[in-house]
C-alpha positions as MATLAB code, in Angstrom:
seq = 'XXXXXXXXXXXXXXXXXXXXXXXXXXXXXXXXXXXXXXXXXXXXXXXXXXXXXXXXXXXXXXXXXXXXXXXXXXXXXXXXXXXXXXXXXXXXXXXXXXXXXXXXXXXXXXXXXXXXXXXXXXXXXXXXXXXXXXXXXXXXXXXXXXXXXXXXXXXXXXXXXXXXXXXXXXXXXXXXXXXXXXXXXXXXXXXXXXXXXXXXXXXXXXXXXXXXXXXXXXXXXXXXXXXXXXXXXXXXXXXXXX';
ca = [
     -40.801   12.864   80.183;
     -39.024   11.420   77.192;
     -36.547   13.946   75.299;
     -34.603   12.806   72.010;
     -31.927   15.075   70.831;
     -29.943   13.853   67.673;
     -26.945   15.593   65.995;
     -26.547   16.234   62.518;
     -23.242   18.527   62.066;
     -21.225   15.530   60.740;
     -24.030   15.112   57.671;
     -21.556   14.074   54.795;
     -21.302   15.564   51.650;
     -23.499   12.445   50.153;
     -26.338   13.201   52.264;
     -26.397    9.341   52.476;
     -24.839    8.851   56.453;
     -25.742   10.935   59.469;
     -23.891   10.311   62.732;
     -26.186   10.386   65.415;
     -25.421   11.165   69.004;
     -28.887   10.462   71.476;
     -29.860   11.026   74.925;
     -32.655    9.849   76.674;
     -34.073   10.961   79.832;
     -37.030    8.878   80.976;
     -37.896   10.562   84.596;
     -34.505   11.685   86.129;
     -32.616    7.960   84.665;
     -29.834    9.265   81.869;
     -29.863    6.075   79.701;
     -26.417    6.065   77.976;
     -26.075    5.689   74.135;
     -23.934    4.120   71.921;
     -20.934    5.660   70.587;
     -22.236    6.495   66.996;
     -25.077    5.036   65.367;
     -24.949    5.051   61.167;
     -27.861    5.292   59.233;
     -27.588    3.828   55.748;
     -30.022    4.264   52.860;
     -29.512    0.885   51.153;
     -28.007    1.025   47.386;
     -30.853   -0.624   45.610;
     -29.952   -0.277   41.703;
     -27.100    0.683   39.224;
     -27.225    2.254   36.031;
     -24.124    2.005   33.354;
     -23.836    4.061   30.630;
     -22.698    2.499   27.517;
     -19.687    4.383   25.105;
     -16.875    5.102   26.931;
     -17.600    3.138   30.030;
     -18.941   -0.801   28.997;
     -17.525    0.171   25.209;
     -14.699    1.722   24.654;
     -12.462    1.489   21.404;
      -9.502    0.116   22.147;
      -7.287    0.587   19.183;
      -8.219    4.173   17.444;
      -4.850    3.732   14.853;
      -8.144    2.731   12.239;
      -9.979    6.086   12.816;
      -7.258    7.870   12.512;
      -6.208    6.523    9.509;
      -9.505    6.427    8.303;
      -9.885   10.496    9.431;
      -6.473   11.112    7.248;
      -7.795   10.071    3.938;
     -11.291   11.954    4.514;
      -9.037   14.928    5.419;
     -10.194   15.413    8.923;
      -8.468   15.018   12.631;
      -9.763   12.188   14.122;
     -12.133   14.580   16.739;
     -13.662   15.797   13.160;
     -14.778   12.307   12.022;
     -15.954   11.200   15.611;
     -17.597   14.311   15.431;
     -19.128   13.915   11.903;
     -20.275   10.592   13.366;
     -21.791   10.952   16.202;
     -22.564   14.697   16.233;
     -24.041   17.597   14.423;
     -27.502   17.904   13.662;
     -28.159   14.816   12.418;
     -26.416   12.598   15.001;
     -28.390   15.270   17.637;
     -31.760   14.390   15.999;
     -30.703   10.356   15.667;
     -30.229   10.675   19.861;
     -33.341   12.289   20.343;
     -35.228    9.968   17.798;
     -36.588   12.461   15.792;
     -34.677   10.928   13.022;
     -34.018    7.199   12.287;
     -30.416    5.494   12.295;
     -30.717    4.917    8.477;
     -31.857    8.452    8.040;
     -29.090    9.639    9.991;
     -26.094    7.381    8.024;
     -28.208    8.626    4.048;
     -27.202   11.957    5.830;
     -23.673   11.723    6.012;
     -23.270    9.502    3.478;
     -24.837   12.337    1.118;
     -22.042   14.764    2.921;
     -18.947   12.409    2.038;
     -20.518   11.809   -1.149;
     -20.189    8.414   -0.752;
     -21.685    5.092   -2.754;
     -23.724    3.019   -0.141;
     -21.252    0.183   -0.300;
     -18.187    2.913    0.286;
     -20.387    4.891    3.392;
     -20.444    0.853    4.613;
     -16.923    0.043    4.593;
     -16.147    4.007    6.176;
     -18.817    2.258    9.099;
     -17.422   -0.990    9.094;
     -13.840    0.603    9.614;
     -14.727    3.583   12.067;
     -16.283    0.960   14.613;
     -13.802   -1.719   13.777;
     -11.793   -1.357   17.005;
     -15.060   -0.844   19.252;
     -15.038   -3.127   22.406;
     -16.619   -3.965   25.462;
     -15.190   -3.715   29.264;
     -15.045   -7.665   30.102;
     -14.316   -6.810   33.100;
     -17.092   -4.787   33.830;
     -19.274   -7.339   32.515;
     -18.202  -10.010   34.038;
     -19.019   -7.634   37.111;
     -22.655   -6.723   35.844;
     -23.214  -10.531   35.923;
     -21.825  -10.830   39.792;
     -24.075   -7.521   40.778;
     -26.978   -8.183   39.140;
     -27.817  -11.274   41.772;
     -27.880   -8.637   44.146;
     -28.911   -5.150   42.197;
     -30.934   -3.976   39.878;
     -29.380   -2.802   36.753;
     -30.109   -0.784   33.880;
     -28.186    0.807   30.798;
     -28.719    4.410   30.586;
     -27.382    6.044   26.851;
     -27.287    8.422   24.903;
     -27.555    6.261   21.804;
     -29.985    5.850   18.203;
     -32.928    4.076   17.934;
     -30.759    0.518   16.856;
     -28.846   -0.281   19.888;
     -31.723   -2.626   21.832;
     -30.927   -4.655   18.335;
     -27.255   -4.528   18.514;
     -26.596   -5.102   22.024;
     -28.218   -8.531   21.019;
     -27.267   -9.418   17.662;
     -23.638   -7.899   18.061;
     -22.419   -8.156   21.741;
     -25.568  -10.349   23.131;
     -25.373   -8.444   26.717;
     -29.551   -7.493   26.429;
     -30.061   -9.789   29.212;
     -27.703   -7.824   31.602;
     -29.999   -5.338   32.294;
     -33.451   -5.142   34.330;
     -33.902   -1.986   32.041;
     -32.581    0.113   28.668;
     -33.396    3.174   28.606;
     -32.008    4.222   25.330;
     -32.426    8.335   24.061;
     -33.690    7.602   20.896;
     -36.412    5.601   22.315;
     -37.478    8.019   25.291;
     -36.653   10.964   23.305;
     -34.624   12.747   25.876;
     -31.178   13.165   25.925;
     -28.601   13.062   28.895;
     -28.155   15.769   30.386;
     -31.828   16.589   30.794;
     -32.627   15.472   34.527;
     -35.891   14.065   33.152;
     -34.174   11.120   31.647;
     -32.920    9.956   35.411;
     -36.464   10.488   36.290;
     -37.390    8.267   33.915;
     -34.939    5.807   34.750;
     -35.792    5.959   38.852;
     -39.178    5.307   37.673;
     -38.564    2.137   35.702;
     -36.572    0.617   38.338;
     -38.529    1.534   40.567;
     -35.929    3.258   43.175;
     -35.684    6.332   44.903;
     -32.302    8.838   43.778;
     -30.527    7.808   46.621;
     -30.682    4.004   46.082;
     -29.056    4.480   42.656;
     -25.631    4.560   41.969;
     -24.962    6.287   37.611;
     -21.827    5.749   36.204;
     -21.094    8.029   32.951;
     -17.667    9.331   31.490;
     -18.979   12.591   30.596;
     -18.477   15.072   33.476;
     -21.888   16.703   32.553;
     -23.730   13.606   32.728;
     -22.295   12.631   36.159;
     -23.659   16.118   37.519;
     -26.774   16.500   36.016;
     -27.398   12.944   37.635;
     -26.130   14.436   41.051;
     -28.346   17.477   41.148;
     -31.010   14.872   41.006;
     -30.111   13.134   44.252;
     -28.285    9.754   42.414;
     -24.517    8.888   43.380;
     -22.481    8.863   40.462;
     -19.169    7.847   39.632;
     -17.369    9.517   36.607;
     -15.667    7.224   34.941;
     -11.924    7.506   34.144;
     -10.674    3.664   34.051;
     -12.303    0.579   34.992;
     -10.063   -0.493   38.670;
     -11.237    2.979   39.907;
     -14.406    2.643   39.106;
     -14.864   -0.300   40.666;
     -13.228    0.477   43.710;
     -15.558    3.801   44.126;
     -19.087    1.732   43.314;
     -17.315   -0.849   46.043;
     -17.416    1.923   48.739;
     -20.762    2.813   47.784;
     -22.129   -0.845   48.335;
     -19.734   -1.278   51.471;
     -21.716    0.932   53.019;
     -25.057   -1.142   53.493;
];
């Protein structure tokens, strides 16, 4: 008779590596097993989301200046910019970018060229993570990777006219397009299905604690993001792994 007996009490927390203990009896022979066998589902593709992980600002001193002589805290102009109902409806793409900017500039009671130079000095500081793109370039001979954001409908444009990182990606998967927003766990469907990966062969990486668990409940690893070396260091152990 052959008898296989495997045990799964030290299943980790990722679901990801099972230590296996086996016997095998074959007649009345005991064949002895290795020590510990690991079984690995292989990290196949990784998906970066964009503000606050690959662009951060990295001087606010203009917003908040800029915040001071609208008569706001600088939370109430980042809010005025990139939230409320219009900035919801911009994410979702029921509403344009230009739509979304005649709306506020309407608010501030603005002239175009004045709403422009409020733009032009709100995102003035706006950067990207070199360092994370250098490391994009080094993963992507080995990954698949896509950009996953909450962002309006003219980001494909600028991430090639402004920072010309398009190319760094296998795919964009950009709210306003899709018309789903993170959190909603169809969005990392949506992703999976691009790239063409099950959850567990995806790694997410998001600074918004929401986003990072909403991707979890799905069955992705995700990182939260808090500063680049420790981010790094955490997708490392991920990839040691395989």
């Amino acid at each position: 008779m052959f008898y296989l007996w495997m045990d799964w009490l030290n299943l980790q927390s990722t679901g990801l590596i099972w230590i296996i203990e086996y016997y095998v009896v074959y007649s009345k022979i005991v064949l002895p097993p290795p020590s510990d066998i690991l079984i690995l589902m292989t990290i196949k593709a990784i998906i970066f989301d964009l503000g606050g992980v690959l662009l951060r600002t990295a001087d606010f001193s203009p917003r908040e200046r800029l915040a001071a002589r609208l008569g706001m805290a600088r939370s109430e102009l980042e809010e005025f910019i990139f939230g409320g109902e219009s900035g919801e409806r911009a994410q979702k793409g029921e509403i344009t970018i230009q739509e979304h900017w005649e709306n506020l500039r309407r608010q501030l009671n603005s002239s175009p060229q004045e709403f422009k130079a409020i733009l032009d000095e709100f995102f003035s500081c706006d950067d990207l993570d070199l360092v994370l793109i250098d490391s994009i370039q080094k993963l992507h001979q080995s990954y698949k990777i896509a950009l996953l954001s909450n962002a309006w409908d003219d980001l494909r444009q600028t991430l090639h006219e402004r920072w010309n990182i398009n190319g760094l990606f296998d795919e964009l998967i950009i709210s306003a397009e899709v018309k789903m927003v993170k959190p909603d766990p169809r969005i990392f469907h949506l992703a999976l299905e691009r790239l063409k990966v099950l959850p567990s062969e995806a790694v997410f990486i998001d600074d918004i604690t929401e986003n990072v668990e909403a991707a979890r409940k799905v069955g992705l690893h995700a990182i939260h993001y808090h500063d680049t070396q420790h981010t790094l260091d955490e997708l490392n152990g991920y990839l040691s792994q395989e």
